[in-house]
C-alpha positions in Angstrom: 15.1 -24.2 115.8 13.6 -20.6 115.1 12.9 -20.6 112.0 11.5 -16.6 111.2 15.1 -16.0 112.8 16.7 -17.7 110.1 14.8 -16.9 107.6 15.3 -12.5 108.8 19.0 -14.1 108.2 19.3 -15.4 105.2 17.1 -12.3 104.4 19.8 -10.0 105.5 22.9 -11.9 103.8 20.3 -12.0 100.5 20.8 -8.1 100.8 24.5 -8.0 100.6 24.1 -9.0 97.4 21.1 -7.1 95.6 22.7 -4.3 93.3 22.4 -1.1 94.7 19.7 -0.1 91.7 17.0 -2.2 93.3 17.0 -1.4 96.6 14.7 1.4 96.7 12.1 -1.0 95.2 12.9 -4.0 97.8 12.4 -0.8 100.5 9.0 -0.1 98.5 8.1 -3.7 99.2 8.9 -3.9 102.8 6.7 -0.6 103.4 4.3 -1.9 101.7 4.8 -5.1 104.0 4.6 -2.9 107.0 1.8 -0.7 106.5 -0.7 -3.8 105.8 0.5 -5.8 108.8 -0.1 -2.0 110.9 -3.7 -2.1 109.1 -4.2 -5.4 110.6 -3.0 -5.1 113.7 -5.3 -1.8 114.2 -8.4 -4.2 112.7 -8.3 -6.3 116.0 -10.3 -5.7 118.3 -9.0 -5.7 122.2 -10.6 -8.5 124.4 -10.3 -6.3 127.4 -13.1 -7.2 129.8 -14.7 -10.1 127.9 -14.8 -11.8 131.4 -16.6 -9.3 133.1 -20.4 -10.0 134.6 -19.3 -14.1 134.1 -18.9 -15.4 138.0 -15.3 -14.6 139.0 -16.0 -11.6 140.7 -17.7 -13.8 143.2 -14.5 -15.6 144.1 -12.8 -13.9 147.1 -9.0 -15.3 146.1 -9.0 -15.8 142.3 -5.5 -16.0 142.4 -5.5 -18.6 145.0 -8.2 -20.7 143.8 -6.2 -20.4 140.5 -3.3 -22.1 142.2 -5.5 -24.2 144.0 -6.9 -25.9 140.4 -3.4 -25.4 138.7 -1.8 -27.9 141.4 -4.8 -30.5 141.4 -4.3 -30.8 137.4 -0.8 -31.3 137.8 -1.2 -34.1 140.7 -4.3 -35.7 138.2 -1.8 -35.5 134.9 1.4 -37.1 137.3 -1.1 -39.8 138.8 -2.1 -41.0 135.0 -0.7 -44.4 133.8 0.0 -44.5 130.3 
């Protein structure tokens, strides 16, 4: 179930109905929305290169070794009783 689907939904048929006089406040509100979620978004900070100088450069194949880990998890988790 997705629920901020149905919930934009039931926004939207809500709309239908709002008389035409308050509209320019319910716009009002969703800027107002908008603009603080935009502050937000600009308050993170990026996490670009917070691995860098921590060991991985000395793998040859990180991709590989990835896989490599990846598959013995999978075999460990398949090999658990429960």
């Amino acid at each position: 179930m997705n629920v901020p689907a149905i919930k934009k939904m039931d926004i939207i048929n809500s709309l239908a109905h709002v008389p035409t006089g308050s509209l320019d406040s319910i716009k009002a509100y969703i800027d107002k929305i908008m603009a603080e979620s935009n502050q937000s978004q600009a308050d993170r900070r990026s996490l670009k290169g917070i691995w860098k100088d921590k060991g991985f450069e000395k793998i040859a194949d990180l991709e590989t070794e990835l896989k490599a880990i990846r598959q013995e998890l999978e075999q460990s988790t398949l090999e658990r009783k429960f």
